[in-house]
C-alpha positions as semicolon CSV with decimal commas, in nm:
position;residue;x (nm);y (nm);z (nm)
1;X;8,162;10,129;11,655
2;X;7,921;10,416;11,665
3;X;7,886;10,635;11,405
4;X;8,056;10,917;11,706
5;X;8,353;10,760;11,767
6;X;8,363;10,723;11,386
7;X;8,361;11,067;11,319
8;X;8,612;11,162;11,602
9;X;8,888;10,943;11,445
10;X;8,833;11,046;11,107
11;X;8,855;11,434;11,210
12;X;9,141;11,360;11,428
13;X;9,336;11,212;11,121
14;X;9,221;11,492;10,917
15;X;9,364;11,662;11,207
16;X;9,655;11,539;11,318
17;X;9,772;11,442;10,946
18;X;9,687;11,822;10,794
19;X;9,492;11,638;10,524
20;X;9,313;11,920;10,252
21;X;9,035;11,666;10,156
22;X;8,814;11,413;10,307
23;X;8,796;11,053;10,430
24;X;8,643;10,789;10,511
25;X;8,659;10,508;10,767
26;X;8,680;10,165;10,630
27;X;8,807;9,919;10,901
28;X;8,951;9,948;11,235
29;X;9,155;9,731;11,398
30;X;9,289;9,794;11,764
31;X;9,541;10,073;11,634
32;X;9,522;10,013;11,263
33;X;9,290;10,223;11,087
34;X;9,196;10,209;10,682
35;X;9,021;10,491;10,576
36;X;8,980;10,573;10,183
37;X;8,975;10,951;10,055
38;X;8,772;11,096;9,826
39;X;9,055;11,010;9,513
40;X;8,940;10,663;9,573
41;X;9,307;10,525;9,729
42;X;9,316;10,328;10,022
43;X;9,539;10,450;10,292
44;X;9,643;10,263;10,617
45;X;9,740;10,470;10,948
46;X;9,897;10,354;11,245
47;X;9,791;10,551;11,584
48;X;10,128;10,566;11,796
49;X;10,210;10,788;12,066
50;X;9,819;10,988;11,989
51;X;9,955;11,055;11,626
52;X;9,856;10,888;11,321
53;X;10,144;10,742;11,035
54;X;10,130;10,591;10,722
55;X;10,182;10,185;10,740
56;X;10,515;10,274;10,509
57;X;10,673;10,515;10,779
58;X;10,660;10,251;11,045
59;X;10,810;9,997;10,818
């Protein structure tokens, strides 16, 4: 992945989530994405239906 289509799906989770601070991309997989905010946590989102959820709102 380029660094591009790196920065478009971090900005549209920042985006679509209403998230105050920033993030980072960690790993992507297919619709999975693991990004890790400036705090330090780790964070999981699903993309479904072009919105982003946490892993534990799908569960």
């Amino acid at each position: 992945m380029d660094a591009l289509e790196e920065k478009r799906i971090v900005e549209d989770i920042l985006k679509n989530r209403r998230i105050p601070y920033s993030i980072e991309l960690l790993e992507v997989d297919d619709t999975k994405y693991t990004v890790r905010n400036n705090f330090g946590s780790t964070v999981v989102y699903i993309k479904k239906d072009e919105n982003y959820y946490l892993e534990e709102e799908l569960d």
